[in-house]
N, C-alpha and C positions, 0 to 999 in steps of 0.2 A: 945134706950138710956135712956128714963122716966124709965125702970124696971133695969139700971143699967147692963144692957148685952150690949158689945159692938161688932161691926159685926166681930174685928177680934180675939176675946176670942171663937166665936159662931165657924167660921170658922175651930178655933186649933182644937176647942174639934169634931168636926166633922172628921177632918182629923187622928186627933189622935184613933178613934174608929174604920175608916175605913182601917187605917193603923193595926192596931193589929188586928183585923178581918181578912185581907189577909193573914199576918204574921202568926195568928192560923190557917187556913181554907184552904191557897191555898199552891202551890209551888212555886208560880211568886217570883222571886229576889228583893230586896229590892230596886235596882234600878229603875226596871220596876212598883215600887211599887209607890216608890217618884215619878216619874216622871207621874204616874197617878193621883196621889195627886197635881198637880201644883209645884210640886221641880223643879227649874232649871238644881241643880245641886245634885247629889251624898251625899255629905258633906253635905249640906242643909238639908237635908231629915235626915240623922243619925245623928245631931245635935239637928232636932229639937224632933223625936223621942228619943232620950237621957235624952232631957227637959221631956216629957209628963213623959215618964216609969222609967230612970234610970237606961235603959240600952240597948246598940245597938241594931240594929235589928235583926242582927245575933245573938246577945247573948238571946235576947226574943225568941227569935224561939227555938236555944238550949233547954233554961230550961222547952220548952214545951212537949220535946220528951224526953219519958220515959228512 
C-alpha cells in the first residue's frame, strides 16, 4: 500500500499474464483457463480478459495463429 500497489491491481496483472501465457502456449479452453485463474464464471473470465487485452479469448488466441 506505502509503494502505491494495491493487492487487487497485483492480482489482475498476474492473472492477466498467466491468462495470455495459457492462451499463447497451451490448448486448455478458456473456460478451464478462467476457472484456474479463480473465475466463477465463464463471463467473468471473458470480461475480465476483454478489460486487460481488448479482446476475447477466442479472438486472442485467433490472432495468434498464422
Amino acid at each position: 500500500h506505502e509503494e502505491g500497489t494495491f493487492y487487487q491491481s497485483i492480482k489482475d496483472q498476474l492473472r492477466r499474464d498467466l491468462a495470455i501465457g495459457y492462451l499463447s502456449h497451451t490448448k486448455r479452453s478458456a473456460m478451464d483457463i478462467g476457472m484456474e485463474l479463480g473465475f466463477s464464471e465463464r463471463s467473468a473470465f471473458h470480461r475480465a480478459f476483454k478489460k486487460w487485452t481488448g479482446a476475447s479469448p477466442g479472438e486472442f488466441r485467433r490472432r495468434l495463429q498464422p
